[in-house]
PDB file of N, CA, C and O in Angstrom, chain B, residues numbered from 101:
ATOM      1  N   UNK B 101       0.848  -1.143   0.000  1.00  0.00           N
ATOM      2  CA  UNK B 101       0.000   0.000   0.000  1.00  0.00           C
ATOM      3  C   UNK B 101       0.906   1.221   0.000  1.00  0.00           C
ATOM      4  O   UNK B 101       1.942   1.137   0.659  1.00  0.00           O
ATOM      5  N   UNK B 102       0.608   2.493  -0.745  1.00  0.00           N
ATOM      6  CA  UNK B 102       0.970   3.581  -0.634  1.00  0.00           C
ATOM      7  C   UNK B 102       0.267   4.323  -0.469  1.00  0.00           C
ATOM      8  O   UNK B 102      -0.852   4.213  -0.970  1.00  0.00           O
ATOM      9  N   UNK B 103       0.663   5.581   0.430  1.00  0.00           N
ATOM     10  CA  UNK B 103      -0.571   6.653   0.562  1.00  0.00           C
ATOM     11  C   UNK B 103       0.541   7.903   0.489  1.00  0.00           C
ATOM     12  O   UNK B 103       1.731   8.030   0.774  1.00  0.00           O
ATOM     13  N   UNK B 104      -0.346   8.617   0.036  1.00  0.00           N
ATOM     14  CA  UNK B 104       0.443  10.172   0.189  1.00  0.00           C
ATOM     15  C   UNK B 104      -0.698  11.393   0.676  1.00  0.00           C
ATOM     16  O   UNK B 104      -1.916  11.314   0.843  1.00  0.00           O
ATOM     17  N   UNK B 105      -0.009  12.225   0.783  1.00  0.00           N
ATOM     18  CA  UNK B 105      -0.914  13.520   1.543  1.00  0.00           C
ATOM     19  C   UNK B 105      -0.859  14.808   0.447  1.00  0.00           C
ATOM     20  O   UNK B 105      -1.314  15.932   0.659  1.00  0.00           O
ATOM     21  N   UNK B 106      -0.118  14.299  -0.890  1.00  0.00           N
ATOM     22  CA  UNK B 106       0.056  15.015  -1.760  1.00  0.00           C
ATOM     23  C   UNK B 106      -0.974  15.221  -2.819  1.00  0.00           C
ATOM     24  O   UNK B 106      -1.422  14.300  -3.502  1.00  0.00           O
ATOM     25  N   UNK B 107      -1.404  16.736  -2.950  1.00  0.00           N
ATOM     26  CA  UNK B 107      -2.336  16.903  -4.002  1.00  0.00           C
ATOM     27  C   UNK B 107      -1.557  17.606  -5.900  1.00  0.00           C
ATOM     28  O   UNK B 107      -0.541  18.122  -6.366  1.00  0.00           O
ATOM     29  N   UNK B 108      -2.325  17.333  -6.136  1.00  0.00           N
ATOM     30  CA  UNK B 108      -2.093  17.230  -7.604  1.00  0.00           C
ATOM     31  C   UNK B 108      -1.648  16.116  -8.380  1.00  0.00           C
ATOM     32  O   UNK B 108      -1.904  15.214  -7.583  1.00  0.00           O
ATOM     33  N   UNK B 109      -1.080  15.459  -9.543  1.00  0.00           N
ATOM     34  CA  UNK B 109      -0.629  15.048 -10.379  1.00  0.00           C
ATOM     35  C   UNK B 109       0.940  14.028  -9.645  1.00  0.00           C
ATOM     36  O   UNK B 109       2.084  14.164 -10.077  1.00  0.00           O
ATOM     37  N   UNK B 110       0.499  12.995  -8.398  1.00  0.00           N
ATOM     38  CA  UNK B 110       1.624  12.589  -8.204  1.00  0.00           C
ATOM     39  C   UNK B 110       2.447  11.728  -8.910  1.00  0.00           C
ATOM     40  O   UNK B 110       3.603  11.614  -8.503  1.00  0.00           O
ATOM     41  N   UNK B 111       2.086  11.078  -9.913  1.00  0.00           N
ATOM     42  CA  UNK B 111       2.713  10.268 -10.911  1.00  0.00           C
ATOM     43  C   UNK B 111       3.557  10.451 -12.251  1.00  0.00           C
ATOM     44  O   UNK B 111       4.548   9.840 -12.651  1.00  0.00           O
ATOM     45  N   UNK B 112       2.939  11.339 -12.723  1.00  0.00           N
ATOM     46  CA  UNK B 112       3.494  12.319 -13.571  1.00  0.00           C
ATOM     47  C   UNK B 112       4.863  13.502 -13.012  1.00  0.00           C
ATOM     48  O   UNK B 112       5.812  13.999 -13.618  1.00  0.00           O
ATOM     49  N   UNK B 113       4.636  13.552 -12.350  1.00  0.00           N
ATOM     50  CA  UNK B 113       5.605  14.453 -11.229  1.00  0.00           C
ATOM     51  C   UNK B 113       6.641  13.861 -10.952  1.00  0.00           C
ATOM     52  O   UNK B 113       7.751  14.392 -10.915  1.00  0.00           O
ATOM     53  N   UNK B 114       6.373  12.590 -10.705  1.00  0.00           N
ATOM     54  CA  UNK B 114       7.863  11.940  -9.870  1.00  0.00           C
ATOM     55  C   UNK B 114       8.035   9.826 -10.712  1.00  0.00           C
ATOM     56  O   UNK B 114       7.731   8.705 -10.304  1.00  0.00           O
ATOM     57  N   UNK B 115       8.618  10.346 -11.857  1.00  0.00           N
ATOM     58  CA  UNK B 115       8.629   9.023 -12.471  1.00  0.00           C
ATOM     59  C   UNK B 115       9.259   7.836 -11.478  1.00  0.00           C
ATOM     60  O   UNK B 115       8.921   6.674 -11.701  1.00  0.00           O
ATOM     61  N   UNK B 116      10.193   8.136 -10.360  1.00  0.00           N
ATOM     62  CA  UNK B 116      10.756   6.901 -10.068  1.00  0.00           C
ATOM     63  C   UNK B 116       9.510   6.339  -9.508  1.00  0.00           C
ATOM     64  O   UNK B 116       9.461   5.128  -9.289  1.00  0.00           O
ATOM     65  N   UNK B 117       8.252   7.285  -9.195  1.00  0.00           N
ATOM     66  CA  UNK B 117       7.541   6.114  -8.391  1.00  0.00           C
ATOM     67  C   UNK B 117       6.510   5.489  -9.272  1.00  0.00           C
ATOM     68  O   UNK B 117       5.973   4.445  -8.901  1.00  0.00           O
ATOM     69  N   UNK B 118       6.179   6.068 -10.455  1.00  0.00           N
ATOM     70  CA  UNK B 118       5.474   5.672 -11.577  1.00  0.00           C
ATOM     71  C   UNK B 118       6.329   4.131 -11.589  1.00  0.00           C
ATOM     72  O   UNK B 118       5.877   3.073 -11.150  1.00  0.00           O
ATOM     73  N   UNK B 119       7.772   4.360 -12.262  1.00  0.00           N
ATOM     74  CA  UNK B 119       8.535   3.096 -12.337  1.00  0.00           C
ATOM     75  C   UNK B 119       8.217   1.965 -11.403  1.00  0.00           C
ATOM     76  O   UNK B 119       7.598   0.966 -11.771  1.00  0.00           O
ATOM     77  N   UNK B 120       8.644   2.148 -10.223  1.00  0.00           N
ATOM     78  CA  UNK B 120       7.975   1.165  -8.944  1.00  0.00           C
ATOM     79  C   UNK B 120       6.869   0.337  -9.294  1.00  0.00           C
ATOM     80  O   UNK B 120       6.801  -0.799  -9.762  1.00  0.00           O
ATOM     81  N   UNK B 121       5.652   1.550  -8.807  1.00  0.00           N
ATOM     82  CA  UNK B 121       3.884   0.595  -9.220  1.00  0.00           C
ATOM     83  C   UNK B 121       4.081  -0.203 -10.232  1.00  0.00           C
ATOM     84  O   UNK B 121       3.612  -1.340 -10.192  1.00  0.00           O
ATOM     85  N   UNK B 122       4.872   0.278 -11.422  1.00  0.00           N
ATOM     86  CA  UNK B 122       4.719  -0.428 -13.014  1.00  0.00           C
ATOM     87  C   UNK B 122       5.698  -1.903 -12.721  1.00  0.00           C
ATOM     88  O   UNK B 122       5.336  -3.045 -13.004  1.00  0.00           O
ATOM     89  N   UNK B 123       6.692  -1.604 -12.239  1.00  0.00           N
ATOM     90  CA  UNK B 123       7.582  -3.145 -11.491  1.00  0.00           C
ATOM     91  C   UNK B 123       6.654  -4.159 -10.840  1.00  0.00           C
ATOM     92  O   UNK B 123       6.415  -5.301 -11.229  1.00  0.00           O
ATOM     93  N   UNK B 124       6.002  -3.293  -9.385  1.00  0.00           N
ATOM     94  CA  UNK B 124       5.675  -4.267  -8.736  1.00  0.00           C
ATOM     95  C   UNK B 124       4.301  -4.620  -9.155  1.00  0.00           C
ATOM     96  O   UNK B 124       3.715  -5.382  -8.385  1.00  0.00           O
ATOM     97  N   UNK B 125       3.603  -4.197 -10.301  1.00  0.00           N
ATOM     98  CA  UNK B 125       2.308  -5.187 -10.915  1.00  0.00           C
ATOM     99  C   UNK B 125       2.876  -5.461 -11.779  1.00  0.00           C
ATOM    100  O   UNK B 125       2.027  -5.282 -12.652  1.00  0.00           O
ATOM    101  N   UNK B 126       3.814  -5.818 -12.319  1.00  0.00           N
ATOM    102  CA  UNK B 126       4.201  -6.683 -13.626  1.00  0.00           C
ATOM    103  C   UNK B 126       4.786  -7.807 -12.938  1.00  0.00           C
ATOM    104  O   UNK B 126       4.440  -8.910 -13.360  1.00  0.00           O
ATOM    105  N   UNK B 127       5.808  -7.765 -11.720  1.00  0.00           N
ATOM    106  CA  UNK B 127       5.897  -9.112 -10.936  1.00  0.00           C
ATOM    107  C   UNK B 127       4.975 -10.129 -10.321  1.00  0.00           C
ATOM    108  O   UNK B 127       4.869 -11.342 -10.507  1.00  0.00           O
ATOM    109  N   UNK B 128       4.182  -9.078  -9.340  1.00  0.00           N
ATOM    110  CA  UNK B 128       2.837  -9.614  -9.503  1.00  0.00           C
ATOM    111  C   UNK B 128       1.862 -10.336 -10.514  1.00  0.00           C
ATOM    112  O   UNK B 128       0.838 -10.832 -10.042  1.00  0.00           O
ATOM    113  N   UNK B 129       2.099 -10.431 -11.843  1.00  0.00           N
ATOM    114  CA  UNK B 129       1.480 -10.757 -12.799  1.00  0.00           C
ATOM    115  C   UNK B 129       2.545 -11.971 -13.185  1.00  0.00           C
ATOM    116  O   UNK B 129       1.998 -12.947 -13.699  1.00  0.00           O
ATOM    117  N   UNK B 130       3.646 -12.039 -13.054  1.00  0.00           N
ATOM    118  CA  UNK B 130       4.467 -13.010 -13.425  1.00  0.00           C
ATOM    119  C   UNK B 130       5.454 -12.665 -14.537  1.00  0.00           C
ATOM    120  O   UNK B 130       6.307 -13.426 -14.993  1.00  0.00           O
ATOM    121  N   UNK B 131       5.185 -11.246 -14.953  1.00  0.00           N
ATOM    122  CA  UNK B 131       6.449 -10.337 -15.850  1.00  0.00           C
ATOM    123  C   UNK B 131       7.132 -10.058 -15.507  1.00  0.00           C
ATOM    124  O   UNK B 131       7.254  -9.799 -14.309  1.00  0.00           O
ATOM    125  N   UNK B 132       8.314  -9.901 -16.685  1.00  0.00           N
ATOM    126  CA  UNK B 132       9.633  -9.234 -15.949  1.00  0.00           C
ATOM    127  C   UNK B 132       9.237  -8.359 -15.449  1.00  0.00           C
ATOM    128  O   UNK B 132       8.137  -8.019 -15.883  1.00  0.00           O
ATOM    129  N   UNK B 133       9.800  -7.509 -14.334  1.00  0.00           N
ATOM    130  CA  UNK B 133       9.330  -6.271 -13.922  1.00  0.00           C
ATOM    131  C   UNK B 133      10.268  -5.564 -14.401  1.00  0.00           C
ATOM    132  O   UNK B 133      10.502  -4.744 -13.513  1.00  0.00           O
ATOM    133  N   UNK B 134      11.008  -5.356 -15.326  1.00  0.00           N
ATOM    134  CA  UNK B 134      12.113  -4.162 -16.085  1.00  0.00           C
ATOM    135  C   UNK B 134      11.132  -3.674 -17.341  1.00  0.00           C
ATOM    136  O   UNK B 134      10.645  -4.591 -18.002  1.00  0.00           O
ATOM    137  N   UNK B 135      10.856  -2.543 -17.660  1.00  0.00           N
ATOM    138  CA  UNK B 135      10.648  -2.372 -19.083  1.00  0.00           C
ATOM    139  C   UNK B 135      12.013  -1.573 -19.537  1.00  0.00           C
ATOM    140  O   UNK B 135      12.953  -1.244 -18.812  1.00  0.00           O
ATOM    141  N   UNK B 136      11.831  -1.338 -21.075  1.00  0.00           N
ATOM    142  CA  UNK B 136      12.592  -0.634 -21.738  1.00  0.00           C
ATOM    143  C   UNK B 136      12.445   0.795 -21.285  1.00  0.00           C
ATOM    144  O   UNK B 136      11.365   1.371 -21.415  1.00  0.00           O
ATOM    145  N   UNK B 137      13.552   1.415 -20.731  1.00  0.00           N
ATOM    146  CA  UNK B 137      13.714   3.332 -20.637  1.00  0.00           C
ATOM    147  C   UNK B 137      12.853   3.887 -21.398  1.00  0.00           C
ATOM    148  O   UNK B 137      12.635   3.294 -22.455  1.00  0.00           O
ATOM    149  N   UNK B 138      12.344   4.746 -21.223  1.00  0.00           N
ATOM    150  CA  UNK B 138      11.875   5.356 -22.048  1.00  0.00           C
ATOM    151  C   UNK B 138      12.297   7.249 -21.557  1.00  0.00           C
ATOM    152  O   UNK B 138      12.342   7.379 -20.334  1.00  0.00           O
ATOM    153  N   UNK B 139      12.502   8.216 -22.140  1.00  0.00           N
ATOM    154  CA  UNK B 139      12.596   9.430 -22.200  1.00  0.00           C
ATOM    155  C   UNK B 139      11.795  10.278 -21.070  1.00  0.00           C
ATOM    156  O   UNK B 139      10.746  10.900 -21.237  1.00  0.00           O
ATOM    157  N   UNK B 140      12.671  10.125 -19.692  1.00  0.00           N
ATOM    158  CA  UNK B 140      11.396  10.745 -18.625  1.00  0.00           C
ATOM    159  C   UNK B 140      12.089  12.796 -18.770  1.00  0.00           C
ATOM    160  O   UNK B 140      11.617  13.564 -17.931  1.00  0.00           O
ATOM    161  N   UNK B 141      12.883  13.256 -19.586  1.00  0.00           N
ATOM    162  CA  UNK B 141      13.772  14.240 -19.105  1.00  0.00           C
ATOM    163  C   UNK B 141      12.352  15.112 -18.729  1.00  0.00           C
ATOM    164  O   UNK B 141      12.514  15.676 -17.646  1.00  0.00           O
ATOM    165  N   UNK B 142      11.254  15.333 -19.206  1.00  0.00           N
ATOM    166  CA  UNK B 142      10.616  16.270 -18.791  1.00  0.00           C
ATOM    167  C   UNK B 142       9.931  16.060 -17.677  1.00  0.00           C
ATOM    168  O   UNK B 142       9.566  17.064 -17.065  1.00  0.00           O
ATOM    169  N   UNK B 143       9.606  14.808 -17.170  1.00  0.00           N
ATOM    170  CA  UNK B 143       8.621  14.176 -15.870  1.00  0.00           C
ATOM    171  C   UNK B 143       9.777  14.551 -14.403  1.00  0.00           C
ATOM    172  O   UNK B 143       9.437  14.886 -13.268  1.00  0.00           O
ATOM    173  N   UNK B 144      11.270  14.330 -14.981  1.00  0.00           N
ATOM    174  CA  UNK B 144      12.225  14.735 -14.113  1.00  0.00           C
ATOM    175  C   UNK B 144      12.654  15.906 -14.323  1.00  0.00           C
ATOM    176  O   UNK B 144      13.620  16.213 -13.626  1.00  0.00           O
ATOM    177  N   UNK B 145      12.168  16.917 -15.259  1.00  0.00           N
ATOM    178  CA  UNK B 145      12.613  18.240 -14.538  1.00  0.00           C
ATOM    179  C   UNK B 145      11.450  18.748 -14.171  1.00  0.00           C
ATOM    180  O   UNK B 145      11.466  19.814 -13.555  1.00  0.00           O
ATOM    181  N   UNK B 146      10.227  18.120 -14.458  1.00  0.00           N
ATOM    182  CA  UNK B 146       9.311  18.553 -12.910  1.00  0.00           C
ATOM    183  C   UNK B 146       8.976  18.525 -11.598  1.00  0.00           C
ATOM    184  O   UNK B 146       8.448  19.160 -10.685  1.00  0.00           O
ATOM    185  N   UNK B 147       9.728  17.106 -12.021  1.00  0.00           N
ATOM    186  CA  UNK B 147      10.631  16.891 -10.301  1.00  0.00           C
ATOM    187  C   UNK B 147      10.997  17.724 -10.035  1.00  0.00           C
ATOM    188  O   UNK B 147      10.258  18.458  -9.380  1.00  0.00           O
ATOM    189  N   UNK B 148      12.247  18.143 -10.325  1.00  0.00           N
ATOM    190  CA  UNK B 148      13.290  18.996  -9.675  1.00  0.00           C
ATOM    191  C   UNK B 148      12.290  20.368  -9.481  1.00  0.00           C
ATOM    192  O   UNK B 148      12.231  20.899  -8.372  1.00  0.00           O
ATOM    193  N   UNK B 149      11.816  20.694 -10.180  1.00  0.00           N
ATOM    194  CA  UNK B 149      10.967  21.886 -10.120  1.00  0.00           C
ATOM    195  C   UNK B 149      10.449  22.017  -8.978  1.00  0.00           C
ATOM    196  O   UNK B 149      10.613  22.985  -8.235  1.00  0.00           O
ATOM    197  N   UNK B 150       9.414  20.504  -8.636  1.00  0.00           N
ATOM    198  CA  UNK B 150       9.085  20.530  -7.326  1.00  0.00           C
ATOM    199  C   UNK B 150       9.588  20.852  -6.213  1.00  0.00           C
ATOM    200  O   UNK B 150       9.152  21.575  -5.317  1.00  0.00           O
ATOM    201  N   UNK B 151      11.082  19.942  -6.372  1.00  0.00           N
ATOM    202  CA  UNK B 151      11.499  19.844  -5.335  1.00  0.00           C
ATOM    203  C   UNK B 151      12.692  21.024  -5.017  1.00  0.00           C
ATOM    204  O   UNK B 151      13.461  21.072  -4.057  1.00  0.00           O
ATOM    205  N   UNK B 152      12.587  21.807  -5.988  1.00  0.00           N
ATOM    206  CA  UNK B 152      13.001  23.211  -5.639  1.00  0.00           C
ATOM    207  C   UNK B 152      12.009  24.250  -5.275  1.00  0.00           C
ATOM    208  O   UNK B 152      12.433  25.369  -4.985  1.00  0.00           O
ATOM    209  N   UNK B 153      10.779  24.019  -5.257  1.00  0.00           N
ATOM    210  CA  UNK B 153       9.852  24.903  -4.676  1.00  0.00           C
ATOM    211  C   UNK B 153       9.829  24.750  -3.150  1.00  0.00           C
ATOM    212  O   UNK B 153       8.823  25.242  -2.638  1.00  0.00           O
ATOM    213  N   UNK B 154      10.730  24.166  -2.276  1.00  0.00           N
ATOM    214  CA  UNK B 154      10.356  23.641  -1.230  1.00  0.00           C
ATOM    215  C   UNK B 154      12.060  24.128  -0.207  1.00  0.00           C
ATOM    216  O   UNK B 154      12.187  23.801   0.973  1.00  0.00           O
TER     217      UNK B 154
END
Protein backbone atom coordinates (compact mmCIF):
# COMPACT_ATOMS: atom_id res chain seq x y z
CA UNK A 1 0.00 0.00 0.00
CA UNK A 2 0.97 3.58 -0.63
CA UNK A 3 -0.57 6.65 0.56
CA UNK A 4 0.44 10.17 0.19
CA UNK A 5 -0.91 13.52 1.54
CA UNK A 6 0.06 15.01 -1.76
CA UNK A 7 -2.34 16.90 -4.00
CA UNK A 8 -2.09 17.23 -7.60
CA UNK A 9 -0.63 15.05 -10.38
CA UNK A 10 1.62 12.59 -8.20
CA UNK A 11 2.71 10.27 -10.91
CA UNK A 12 3.49 12.32 -13.57
CA UNK A 13 5.60 14.45 -11.23
CA UNK A 14 7.86 11.94 -9.87
CA UNK A 15 8.63 9.02 -12.47
CA UNK A 16 10.76 6.90 -10.07
CA UNK A 17 7.54 6.11 -8.39
CA UNK A 18 5.47 5.67 -11.58
CA UNK A 19 8.54 3.10 -12.34
CA UNK A 20 7.98 1.17 -8.94
CA UNK A 21 3.88 0.59 -9.22
CA UNK A 22 4.72 -0.43 -13.01
CA UNK A 23 7.58 -3.15 -11.49
CA UNK A 24 5.67 -4.27 -8.74
CA UNK A 25 2.31 -5.19 -10.91
CA UNK A 26 4.20 -6.68 -13.63
CA UNK A 27 5.90 -9.11 -10.94
CA UNK A 28 2.84 -9.61 -9.50
CA UNK A 29 1.48 -10.76 -12.80
CA UNK A 30 4.47 -13.01 -13.42
CA UNK A 31 6.45 -10.34 -15.85
CA UNK A 32 9.63 -9.23 -15.95
CA UNK A 33 9.33 -6.27 -13.92
CA UNK A 34 12.11 -4.16 -16.09
CA UNK A 35 10.65 -2.37 -19.08
CA UNK A 36 12.59 -0.63 -21.74
CA UNK A 37 13.71 3.33 -20.64
CA UNK A 38 11.87 5.36 -22.05
CA UNK A 39 12.60 9.43 -22.20
CA UNK A 40 11.40 10.74 -18.62
CA UNK A 41 13.77 14.24 -19.11
CA UNK A 42 10.62 16.27 -18.79
CA UNK A 43 8.62 14.18 -15.87
CA UNK A 44 12.23 14.74 -14.11
CA UNK A 45 12.61 18.24 -14.54
CA UNK A 46 9.31 18.55 -12.91
CA UNK A 47 10.63 16.89 -10.30
CA UNK A 48 13.29 19.00 -9.67
CA UNK A 49 10.97 21.89 -10.12
CA UNK A 50 9.08 20.53 -7.33
CA UNK A 51 11.50 19.84 -5.34
CA UNK A 52 13.00 23.21 -5.64
CA UNK A 53 9.85 24.90 -4.68
CA UNK A 54 10.36 23.64 -1.23
Amino acid sequence: MFGTYLHGPVLPKNPHIADLLLSLALARQGEPPELPPLDDAAEIAAHRAMLARH
